[in-house]
N, C-alpha and C positions, 0 to 999 in steps of 0.2 A: 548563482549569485549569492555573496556572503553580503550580510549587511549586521552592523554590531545596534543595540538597541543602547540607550543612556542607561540604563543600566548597569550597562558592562557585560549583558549580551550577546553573543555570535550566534547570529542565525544564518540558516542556510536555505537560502529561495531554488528548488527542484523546478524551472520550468519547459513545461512541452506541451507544444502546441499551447490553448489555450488554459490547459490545468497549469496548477500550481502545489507543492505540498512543500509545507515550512517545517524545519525540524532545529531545533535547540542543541548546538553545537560546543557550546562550554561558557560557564557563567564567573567569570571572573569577579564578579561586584565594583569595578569601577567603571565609570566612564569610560570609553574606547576611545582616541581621539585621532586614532591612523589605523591600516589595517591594509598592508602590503605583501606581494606574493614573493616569494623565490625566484629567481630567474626559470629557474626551472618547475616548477608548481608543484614542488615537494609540502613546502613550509608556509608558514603564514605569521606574518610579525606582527601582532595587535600594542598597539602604543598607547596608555594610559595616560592622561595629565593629568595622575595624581603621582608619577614616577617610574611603576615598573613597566618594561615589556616583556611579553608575552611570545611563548611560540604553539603552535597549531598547526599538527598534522595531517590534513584532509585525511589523509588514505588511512589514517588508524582512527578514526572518528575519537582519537581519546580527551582526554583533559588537555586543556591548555596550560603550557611550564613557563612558571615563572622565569627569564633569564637574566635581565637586567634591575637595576634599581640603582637609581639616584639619588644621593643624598644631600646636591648643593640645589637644585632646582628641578623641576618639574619638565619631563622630554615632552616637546613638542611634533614630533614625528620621527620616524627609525626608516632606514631602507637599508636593504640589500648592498652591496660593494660586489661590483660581478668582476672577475667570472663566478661561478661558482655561488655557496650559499656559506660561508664558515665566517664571513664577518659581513658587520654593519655597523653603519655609522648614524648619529642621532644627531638632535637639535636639540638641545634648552631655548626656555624662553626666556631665562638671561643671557641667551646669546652663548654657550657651549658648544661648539662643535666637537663631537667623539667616536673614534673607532671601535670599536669593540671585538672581541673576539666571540662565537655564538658557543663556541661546546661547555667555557667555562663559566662566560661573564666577565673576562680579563677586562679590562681599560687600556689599546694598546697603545692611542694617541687622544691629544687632545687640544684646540683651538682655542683659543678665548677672543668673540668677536667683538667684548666691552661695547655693546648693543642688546637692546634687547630687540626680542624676536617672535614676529606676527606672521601669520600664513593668509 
């Protein structure tokens, strides 16, 4: 079980049977405010609202890379685009819809819902 802390925390809940053991999985310093898997459960896309997202490798227990960043409004949440893991698409909460490409950070499309935007 992944759970991000306010923070900006990812921690990792190990549980079996009735144990549990938590371990600290990469500390970004902001707030988390999504935190979605790969279709495939390679990758992990932690979403800040304070702009950037985040990616996270279970399997190489390493730091979390910065991928994206915003600079007209604050993402509201990021997911996946399947098949596959190589793009995602985000929300602002002015109401932004955007594609993104994940190896560079590209911007491939982009929506303007001139709404803003609550989960």
């Amino acid at each position: 079980l992944y759970f991000s802390a306010q923070e900006g925390i990812l921690l990792l809940y190990h549980i079996k049977d009735l144990q549990y053991e938590m371990k600290i999985c990469a500390d970004i310093s902001q707030p988390i405010s999504s935190l979605i898997f790969s279709p495939d459960y390679t990758k992990l896309l932690l979403a800040t609202d304070q702009g950037p997202v985040y990616s996270y490798h279970p399997a190489r227990s390493g730091e979390a890379v910065k991928l994206l960043d915003t600079c007209s409004s604050c993402f509201l949440a990021a997911d996946f685009l399947t098949p596959g893991n190589k793009y995602c698409v985000s929300v602002t909460i002015s109401g932004e819809v955007q594609v993104w490409f994940l190896e560079d950070g590209t911007c491939l499309s982009k929506l303007i819902l001139d709404i803003e935007v609550h989960i």
